[in-house]
C-alpha positions in Angstrom: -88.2 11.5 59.4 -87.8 15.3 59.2 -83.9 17.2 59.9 -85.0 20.9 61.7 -82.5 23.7 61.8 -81.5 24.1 65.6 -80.5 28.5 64.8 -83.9 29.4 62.9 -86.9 25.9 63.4 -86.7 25.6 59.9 -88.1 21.8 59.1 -86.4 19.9 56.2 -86.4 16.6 54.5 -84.2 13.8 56.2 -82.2 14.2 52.9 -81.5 18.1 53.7 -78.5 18.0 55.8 -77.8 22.1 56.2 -80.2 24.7 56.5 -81.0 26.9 53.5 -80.5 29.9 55.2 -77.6 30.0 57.5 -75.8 26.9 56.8 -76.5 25.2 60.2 -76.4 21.5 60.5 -79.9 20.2 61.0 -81.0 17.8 63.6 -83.4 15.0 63.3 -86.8 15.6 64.7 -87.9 13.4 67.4 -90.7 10.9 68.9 -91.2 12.6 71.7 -92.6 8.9 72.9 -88.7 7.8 71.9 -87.0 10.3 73.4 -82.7 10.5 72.7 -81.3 13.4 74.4 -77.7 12.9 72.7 -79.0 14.2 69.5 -78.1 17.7 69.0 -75.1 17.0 72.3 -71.9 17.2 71.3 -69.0 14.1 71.3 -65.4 15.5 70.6 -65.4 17.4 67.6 -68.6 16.0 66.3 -72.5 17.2 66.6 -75.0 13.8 66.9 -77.3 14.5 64.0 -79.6 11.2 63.9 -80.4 8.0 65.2 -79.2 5.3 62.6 -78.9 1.9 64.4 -79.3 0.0 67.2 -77.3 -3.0 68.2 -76.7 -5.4 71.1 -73.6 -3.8 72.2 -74.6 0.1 71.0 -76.1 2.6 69.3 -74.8 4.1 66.2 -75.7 7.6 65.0 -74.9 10.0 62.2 -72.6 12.8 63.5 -70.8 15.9 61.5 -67.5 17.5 62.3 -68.6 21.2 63.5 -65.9 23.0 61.3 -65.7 20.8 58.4 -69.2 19.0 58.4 -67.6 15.6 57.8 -70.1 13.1 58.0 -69.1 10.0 60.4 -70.7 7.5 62.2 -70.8 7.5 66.0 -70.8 4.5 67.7 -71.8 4.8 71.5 -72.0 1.7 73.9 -75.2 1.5 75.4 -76.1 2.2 79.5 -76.0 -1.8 80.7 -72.9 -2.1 78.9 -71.0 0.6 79.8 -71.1 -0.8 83.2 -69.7 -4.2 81.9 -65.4 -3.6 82.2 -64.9 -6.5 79.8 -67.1 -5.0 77.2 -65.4 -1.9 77.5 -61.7 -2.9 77.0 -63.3 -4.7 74.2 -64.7 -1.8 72.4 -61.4 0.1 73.3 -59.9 -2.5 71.8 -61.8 -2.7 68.3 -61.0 1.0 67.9 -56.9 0.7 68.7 -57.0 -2.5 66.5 -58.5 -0.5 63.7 -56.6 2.7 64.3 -53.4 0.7 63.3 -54.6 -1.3 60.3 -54.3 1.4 57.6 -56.6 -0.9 54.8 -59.4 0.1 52.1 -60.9 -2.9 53.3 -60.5 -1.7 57.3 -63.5 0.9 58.7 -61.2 3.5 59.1 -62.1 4.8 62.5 -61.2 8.6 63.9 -61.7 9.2 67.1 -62.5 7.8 70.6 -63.6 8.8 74.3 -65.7 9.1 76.9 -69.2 10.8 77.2 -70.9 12.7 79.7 -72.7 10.2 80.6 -70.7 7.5 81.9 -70.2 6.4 78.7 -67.9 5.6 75.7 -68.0 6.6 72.3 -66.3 6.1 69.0 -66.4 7.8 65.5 -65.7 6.3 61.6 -66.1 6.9 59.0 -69.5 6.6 57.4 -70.8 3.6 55.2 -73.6 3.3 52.9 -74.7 0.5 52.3 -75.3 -3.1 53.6 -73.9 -6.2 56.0 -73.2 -9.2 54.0 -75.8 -10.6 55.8 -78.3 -8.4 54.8 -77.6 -9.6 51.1 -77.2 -12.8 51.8 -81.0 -12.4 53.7 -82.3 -11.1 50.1 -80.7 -13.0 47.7 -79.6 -15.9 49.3 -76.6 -17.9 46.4 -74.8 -14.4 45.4 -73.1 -14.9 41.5 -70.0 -16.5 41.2 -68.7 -12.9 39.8 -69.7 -11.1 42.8 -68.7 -13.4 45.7 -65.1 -13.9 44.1 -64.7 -10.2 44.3 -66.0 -10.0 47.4 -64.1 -12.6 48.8 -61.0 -11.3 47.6 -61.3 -8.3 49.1 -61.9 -10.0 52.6 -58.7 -11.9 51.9 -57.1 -8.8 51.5 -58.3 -6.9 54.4 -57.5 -10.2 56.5 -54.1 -11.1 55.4 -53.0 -7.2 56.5 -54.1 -7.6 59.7 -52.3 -11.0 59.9 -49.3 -9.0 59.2 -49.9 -7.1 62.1 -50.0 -10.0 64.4 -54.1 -9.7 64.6 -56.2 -12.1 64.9 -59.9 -11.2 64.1 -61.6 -14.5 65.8 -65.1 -13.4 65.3 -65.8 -13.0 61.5 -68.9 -13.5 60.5 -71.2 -11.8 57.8 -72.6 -9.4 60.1 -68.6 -8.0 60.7 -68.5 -7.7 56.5 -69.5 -4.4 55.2 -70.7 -3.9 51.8 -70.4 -0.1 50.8 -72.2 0.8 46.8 -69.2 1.9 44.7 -69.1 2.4 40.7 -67.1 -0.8 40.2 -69.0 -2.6 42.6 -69.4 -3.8 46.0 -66.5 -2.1 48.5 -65.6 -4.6 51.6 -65.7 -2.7 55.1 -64.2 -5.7 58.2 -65.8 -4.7 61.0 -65.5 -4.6 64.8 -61.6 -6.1 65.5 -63.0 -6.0 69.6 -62.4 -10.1 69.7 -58.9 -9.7 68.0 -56.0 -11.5 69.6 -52.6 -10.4 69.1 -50.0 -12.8 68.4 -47.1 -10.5 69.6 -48.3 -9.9 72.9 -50.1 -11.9 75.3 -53.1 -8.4 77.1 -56.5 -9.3 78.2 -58.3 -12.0 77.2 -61.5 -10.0 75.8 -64.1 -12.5 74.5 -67.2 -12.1 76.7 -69.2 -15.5 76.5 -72.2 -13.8 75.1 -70.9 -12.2 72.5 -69.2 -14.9 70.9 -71.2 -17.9 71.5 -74.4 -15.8 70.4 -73.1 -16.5 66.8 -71.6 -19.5 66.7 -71.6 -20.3 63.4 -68.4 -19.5 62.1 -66.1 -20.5 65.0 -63.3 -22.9 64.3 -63.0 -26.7 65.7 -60.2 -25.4 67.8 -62.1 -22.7 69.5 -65.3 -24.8 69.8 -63.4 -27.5 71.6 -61.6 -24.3 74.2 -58.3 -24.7 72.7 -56.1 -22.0 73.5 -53.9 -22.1 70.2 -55.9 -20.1 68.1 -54.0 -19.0 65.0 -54.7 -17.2 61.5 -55.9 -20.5 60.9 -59.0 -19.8 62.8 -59.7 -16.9 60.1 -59.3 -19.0 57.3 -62.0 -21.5 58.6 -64.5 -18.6 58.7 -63.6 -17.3 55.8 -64.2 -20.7 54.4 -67.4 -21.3 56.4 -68.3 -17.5 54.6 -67.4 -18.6 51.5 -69.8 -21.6 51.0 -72.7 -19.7 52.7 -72.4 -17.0 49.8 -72.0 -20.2 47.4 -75.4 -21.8 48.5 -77.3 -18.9 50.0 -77.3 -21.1 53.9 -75.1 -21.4 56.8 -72.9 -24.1 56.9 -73.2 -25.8 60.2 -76.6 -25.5 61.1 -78.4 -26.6 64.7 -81.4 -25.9 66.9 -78.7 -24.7 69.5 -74.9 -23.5 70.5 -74.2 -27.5 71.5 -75.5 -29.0 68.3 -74.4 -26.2 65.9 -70.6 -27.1 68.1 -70.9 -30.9 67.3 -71.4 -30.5 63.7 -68.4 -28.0 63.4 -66.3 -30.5 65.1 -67.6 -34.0 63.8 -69.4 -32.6 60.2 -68.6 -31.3 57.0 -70.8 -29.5 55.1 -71.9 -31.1 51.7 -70.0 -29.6 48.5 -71.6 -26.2 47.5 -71.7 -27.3 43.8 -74.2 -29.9 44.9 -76.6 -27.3 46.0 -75.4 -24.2 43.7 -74.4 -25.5 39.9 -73.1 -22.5 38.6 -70.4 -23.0 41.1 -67.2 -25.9 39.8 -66.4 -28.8 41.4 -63.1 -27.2 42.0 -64.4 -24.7 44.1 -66.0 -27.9 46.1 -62.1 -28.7 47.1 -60.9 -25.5 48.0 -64.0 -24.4 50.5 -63.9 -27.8 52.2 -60.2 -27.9 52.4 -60.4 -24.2 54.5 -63.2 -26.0 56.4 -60.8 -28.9 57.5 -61.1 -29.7 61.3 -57.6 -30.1 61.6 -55.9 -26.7 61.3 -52.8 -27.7 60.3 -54.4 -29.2 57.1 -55.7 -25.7 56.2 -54.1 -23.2 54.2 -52.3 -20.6 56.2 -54.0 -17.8 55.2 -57.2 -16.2 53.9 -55.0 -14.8 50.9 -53.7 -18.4 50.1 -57.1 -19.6 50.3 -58.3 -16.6 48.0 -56.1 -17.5 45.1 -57.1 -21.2 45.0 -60.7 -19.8 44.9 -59.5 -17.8 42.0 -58.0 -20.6 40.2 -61.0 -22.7 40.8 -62.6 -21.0 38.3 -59.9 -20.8 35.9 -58.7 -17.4 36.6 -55.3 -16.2 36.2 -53.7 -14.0 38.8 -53.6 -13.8 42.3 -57.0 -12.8 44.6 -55.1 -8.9 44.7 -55.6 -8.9 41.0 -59.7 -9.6 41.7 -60.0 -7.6 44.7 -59.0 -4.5 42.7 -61.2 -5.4 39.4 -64.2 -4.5 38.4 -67.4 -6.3 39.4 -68.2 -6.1 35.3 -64.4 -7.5 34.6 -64.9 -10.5 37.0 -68.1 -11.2 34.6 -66.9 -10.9 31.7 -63.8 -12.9 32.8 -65.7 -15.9 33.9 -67.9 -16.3 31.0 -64.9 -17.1 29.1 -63.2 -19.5 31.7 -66.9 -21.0 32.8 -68.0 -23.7 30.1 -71.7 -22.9 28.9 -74.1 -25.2 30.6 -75.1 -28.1 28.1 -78.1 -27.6 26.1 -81.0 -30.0 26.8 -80.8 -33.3 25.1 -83.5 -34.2 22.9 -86.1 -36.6 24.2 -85.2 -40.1 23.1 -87.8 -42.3 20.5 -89.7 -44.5 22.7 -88.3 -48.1 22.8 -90.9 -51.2 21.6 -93.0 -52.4 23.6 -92.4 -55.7 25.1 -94.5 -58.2 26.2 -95.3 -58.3 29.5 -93.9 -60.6 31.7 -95.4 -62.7 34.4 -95.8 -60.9 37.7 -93.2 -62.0 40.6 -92.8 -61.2 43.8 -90.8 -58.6 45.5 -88.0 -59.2 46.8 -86.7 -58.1 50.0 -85.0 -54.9 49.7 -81.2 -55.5 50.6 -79.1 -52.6 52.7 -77.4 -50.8 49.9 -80.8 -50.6 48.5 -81.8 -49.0 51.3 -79.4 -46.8 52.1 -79.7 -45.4 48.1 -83.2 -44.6 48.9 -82.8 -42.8 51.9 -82.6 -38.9 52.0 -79.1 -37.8 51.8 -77.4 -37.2 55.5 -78.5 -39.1 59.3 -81.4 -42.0 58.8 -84.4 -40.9 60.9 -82.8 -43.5 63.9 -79.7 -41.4 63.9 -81.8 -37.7 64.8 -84.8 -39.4 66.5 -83.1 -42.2 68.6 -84.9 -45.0 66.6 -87.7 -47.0 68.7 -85.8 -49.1 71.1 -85.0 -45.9 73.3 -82.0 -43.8 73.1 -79.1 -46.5 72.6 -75.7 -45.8 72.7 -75.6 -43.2 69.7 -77.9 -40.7 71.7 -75.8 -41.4 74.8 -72.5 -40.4 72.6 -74.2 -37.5 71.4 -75.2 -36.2 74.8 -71.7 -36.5 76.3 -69.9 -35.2 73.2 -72.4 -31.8 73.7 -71.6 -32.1 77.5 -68.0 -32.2 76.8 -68.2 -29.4 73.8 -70.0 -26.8 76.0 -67.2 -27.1 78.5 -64.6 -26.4 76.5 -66.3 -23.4 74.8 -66.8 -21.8 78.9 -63.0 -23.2 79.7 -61.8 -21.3 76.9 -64.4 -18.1 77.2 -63.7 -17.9 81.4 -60.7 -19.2 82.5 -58.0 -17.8 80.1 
């Protein structure tokens, strides 16, 4: 899409950000079918330049500083929302949470207020780049060099805002940032509007929608409505994030919130080695230890749960040492701690012949032989119900979801 100086109509490039003749910051050129009327407006000390995203809670544009033609990004609640006062404290929230936490692995945000319109807006600082999830959409199993860098880096940005008193209680790949640098991949935690601080008891912010719409990462204790939600609850998503960049899938998977609940309570995943060999059997331990249902059984924090992750693959050092390497010095450091994968044994001489014995019958096939021949996870009785009608296991199931979806609107309404 074309930028077009606002002084002289000059049309540029998208990639030509000032005009060639007076210096003027261009504006992106418009569908006039898709009409915006904020670009070219002005919010605080920042011009709206372009469109850049749209999300469920807002739209995010590129903006420049009038004077000093700093790029940022503006983030700007849409109409609907504006009107909702939970989702506004929220938003208000994610910017004073982020304001304090002075982190490279923090969006750094810059300013915040109200718009003309009713409105709310806030500016950060800009990122190039892509949303863990987006990577994890393209390449599904990231190398074990990559995710322990990113992952230490998370750690990082986590255990400062647990020093803080902050809880982030909705992390998820979508809220991990992943900005090109020279040494590799730069971790940007996102959105801090769910964040409950431990030093104060304010307003409970978590809108029903917003979390349960992702479910996927939430800890046993806050998909049962428990109210003692702890750093602990971190280190379980971090966990749950760390074996979805192991095997390229989510970890607790369902056709809905109530099923995707009763596996994070009831299930564990299967080890990530099992699905992804390049990654130990070590590694196996620590992910499923962070994924522990009881919390108390977890480590107490993301940074703890880093360095095992470290030392899982025979690394020395702590996960600051990795956060701060280079994506090519995590490499190189793992080929030597990794053993090379065996070489392919020769095929084997072909035994004599025997002669053939008299046919017998089969015999009856006895329950460990069944149960060896069956597909890894529930029997087919277990998801289906069987054929003699829905028995007691489908009962269980229906109350355990009855009694899961409860909790989850006790905790999300009446705290």
């Amino acid at each position: 899409m074309a930028r077009k100086c606002p002084s002289c109509g000059t049309v540029y490039g998208d990639d030509m950000f000032f005009c060639g003749h007076d210096g003027t910051i261009t504006i992106q050129e418009q569908d006039p079918a898709d009409h915006d009327a904020r670009l070219g407006s002005q919010l605080g000390d920042y011009v709206v330049v372009a469109r850049v995203a749209d999300g469920a809670m807002g739209r995010v544009y590129e903006g420049r500083h009038l004077e000093t033609k700093q790029q940022v990004a503006v983030k700007v609640l849409h109409e609907d929302v504006a009107r909702d006062q939970v989702a506004v404290e929220r938003f208000k929230r994610e910017y004073e949470t982020a304001e304090e936490l002075d982190h490279p692995n923090v969006v750094d945000v810059i300013d915040f207020g109200e718009t003309g319109d009713g409105s709310w807006f806030m500016t950060m600082e800009y990122l190039s780049g892509t949303e863990l999830t987006g990577l994890l959409e393209d390449e599904g199993a990231i190398a074990p060099h990559r995710m322990v860098r990113i992952f230490c880096q998370l750690a990082a940005a986590l255990d400062h805002a647990h020093s803080w008193g902050f809880i982030h209680r909705d992390l998820k790949p979508d809220n991990v940032f992943l900005v090109a640098g020279e040494e590799g991949d730069v971790v940007k935690v996102l959105d801090f509007g769910s964040v409950k601080l431990q030093m104060e008891t304010g307003p409970k912010l978590t809108a029903f929608g917003t979390t349960l719409g992702s479910p996927y990462y939430m800890s046993p204790e806050q998909a049962m409505g428990k109210l003692d939600v702890d750093q602990r609850t971190d280190v379980f998503a971090a966990a749950a994030i760390a074996w979805e960049m192991a095997t390229g899938k989510v970890a607790f998977e369902g056709q809905n919130v109530a099923q995707i609940l009763m596996r994070i309570v009831n299930e564990d995943p299967p080890p990530p080695s099992s699905m992804s060999p390049k990654y130990p059997a070590a590694f196996d331990d620590v992910v499923l230890g962070g994924l522990r249902k009881d919390k108390t059984q977890r480590p107490g924090s993301v940074g703890e749960l880093a360095d095992r992750v470290v030392k899982s693959f025979g690394l020395d050092g702590d996960h600051g040492k990795w956060a701060a390497a280079s994506l090519e010095e995590v490499a190189r450091a793992l080929s030597v701690t990794t053993p090379p994968e065996p070489a392919p044994l020769a095929p084997a001489a072909p035994a004599p012949t025997a002669p053939a014995a008299a046919p017998t019958a089969p015999s009856a096939p006895t329950e460990d032989t069944r149960r060896a021949t069956e597909p890894i996870g529930m029997h087919a009785s277990e998801i289906h119900g069987g054929s003699k009608g829905p028995g007691v296991g489908l009962i269980v199931g229906i109350a355990v979801a009855a009694l899961l979806v409860g909790g989850a609107l006790a905790y999300f309404f009446l705290r």
